[in-house]
C-alpha positions as CSV (number, residue, x, y, z in Angstrom):
1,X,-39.6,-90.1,32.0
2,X,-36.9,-87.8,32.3
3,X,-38.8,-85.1,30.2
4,X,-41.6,-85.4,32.2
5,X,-39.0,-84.2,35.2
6,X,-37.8,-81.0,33.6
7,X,-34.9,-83.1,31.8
8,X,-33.9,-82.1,28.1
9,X,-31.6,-83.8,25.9
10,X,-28.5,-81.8,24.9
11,X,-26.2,-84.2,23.5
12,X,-26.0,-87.7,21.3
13,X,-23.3,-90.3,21.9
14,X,-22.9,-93.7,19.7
15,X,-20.7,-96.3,20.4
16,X,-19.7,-97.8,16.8
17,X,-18.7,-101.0,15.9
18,X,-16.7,-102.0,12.4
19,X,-17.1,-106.1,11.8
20,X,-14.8,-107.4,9.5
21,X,-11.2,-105.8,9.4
22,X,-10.1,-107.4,5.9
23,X,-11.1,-104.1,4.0
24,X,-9.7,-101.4,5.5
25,X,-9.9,-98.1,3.2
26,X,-6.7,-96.7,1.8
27,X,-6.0,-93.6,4.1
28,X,-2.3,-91.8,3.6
29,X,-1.3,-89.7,6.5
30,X,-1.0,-86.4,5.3
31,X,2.1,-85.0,3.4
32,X,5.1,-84.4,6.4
33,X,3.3,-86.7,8.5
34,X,5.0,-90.5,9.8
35,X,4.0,-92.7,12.2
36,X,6.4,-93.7,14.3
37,X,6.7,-96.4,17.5
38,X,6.0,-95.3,21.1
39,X,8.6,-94.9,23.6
40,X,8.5,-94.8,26.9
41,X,10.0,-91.2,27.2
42,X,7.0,-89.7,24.8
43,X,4.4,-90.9,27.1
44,X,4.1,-87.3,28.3
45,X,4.4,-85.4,25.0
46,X,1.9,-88.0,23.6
47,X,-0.7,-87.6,26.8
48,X,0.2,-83.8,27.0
49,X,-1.1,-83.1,23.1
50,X,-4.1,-85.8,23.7
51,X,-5.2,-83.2,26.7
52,X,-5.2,-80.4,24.4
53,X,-6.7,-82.3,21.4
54,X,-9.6,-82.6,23.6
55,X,-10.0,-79.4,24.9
56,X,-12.5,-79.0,22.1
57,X,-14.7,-82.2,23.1
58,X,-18.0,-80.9,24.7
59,X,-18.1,-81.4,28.3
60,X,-14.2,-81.5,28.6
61,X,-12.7,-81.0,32.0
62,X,-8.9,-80.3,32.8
63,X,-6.9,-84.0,33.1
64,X,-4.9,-85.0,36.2
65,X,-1.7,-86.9,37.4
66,X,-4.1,-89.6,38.1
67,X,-6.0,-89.8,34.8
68,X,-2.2,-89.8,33.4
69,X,-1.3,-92.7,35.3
70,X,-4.6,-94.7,34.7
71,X,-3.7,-94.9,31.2
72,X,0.2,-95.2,31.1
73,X,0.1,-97.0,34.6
74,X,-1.8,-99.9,33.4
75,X,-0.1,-103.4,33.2
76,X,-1.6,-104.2,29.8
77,X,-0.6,-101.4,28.2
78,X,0.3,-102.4,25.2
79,X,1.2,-99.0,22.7
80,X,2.5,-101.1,19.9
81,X,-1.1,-101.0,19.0
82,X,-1.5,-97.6,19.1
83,X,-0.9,-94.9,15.7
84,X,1.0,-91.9,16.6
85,X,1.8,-89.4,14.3
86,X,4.0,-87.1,14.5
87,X,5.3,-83.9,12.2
88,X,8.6,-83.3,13.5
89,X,9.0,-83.4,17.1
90,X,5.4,-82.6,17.5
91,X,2.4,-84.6,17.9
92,X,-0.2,-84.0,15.7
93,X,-2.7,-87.0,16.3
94,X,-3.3,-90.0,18.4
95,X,-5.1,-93.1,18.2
96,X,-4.8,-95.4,21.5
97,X,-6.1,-98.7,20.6
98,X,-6.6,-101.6,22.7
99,X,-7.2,-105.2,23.2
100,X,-9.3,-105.9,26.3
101,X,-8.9,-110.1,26.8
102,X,-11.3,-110.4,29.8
103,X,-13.9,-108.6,27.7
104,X,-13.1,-110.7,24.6
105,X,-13.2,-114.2,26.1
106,X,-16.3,-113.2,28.4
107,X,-18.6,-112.4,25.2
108,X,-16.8,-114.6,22.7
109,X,-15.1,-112.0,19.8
110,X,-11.7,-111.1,18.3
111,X,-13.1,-107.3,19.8
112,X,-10.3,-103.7,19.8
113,X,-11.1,-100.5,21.2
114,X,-9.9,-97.6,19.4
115,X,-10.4,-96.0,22.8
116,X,-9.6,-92.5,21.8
117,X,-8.5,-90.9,18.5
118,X,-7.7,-87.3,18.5
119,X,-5.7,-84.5,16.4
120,X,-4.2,-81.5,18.0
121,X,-6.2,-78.1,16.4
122,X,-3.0,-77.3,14.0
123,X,-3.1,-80.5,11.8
124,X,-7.4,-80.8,11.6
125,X,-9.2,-80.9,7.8
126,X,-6.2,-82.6,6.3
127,X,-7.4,-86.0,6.7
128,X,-5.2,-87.1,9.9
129,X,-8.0,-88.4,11.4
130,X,-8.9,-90.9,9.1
131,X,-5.3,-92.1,8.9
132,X,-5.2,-93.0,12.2
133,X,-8.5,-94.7,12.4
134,X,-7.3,-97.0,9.5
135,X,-3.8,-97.7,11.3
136,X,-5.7,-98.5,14.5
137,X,-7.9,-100.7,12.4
138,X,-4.8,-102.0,11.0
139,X,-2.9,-103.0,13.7
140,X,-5.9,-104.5,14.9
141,X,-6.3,-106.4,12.2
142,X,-2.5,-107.8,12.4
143,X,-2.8,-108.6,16.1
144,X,-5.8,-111.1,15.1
145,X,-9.4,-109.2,15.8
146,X,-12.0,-109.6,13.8
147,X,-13.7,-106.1,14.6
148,X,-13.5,-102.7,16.6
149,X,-15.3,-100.8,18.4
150,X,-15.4,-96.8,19.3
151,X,-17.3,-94.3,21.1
152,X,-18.1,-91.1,19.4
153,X,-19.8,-87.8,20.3
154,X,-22.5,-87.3,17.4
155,X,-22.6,-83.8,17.4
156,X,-18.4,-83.5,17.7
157,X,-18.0,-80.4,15.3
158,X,-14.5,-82.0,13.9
159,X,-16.9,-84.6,11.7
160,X,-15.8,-87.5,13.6
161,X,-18.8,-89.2,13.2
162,X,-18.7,-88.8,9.3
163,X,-14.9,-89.8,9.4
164,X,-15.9,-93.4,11.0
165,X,-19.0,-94.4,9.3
166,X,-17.0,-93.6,5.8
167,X,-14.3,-96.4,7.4
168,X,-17.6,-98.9,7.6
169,X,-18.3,-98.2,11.6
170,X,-22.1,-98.6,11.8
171,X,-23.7,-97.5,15.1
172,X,-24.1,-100.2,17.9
173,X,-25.2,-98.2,21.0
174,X,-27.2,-94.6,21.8
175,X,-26.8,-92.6,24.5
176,X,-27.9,-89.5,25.5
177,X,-27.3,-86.6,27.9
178,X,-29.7,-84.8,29.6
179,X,-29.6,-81.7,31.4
180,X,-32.3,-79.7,34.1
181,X,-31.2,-77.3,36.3
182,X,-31.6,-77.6,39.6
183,X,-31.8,-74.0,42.0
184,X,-30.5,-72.4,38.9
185,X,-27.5,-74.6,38.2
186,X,-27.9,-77.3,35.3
187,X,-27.3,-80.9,36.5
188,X,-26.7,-83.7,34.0
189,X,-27.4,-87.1,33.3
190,X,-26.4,-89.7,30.6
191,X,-29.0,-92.9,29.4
């Protein structure tokens, strides 16, 4: 339908799912690398080196105050869950992870979100990545759920994907972006 309206698709997004969290892969953080608990005073560092992680997503747009405090604002934060690692006093990669209750009760699962997983341009192709995906899964694991869950753009040019279907994600969910232009000036849509 949307074809047939001058639409064409541009871009593929999955949202994964990884059931059973009893055999997570082996995955060292890279040599230098440690993991270490979140504090209240890193929430900026942390959110600041997130922003520019994702600089390199497709379709990125510039972060406010606002999407700052939607995420370090919230009352269930809860970053005890989360993996950050650092290399010094820098951030090199981040995986927020999350336990949504309302969600979990309504359909019935032991269900985390590794809601976004990013590594800063400096520390890429070293295997970071997959470190953090298997602490997220990890610390899912310890706080009880019985899977995760992820969204992922299938043509990221980091390898994402590749990363989370070698950690047993499997895909649960297409969509897809579309694009026309309209007087000259593409508009999008997602399905």
């Amino acid at each position: 339908l949307l074809e047939a309206h001058g639409f064409t698709p541009v871009r593929d997004f999955f949202v994964m799912r990884r059931t059973g969290l009893d055999d997570i892969p082996d995955a060292p953080l890279p040599t230098g690398l440690e993991l270490r608990p979140v504090t209240a005073d890193q929430h900026r560092q942390i959110w600041e080196a997130e922003c520019e992680a994702f600089q390199d997503h497709w379709g990125a747009r510039a972060r406010s105050e606002h999407d700052f405090q939607s995420t370090f604002g919230r009352s269930t934060l809860d970053t005890t869950l989360w993996a950050v690692a650092w290399d010094g006093d820098e951030v090199a990669g981040v995986a927020q992870v999350w336990i949504w209750p309302e969600e979990n009760a309504t359909l019935g699962v032991e269900r985390g979100w590794l809601e976004r997983i990013s590594v800063r341009r400096p520390w890429r192709q070293r295997g970071l990545g997959r470190a953090l995906t298997a602490a997220g899964l990890a610390r899912l694991r310890d706080a009880g759920m019985t899977e995760a869950m992820l969204g992922v753009d299938a043509q990221n040019p980091t390898g994402a994907l590749g990363v989370y279907e070698r950690l047993g994600f499997k895909v649960d969910q297409r969509t897809i972006a579309y694009q026309r232009s309209l007087d000259g000036t593409p508009s999008l849509t997602t399905l």
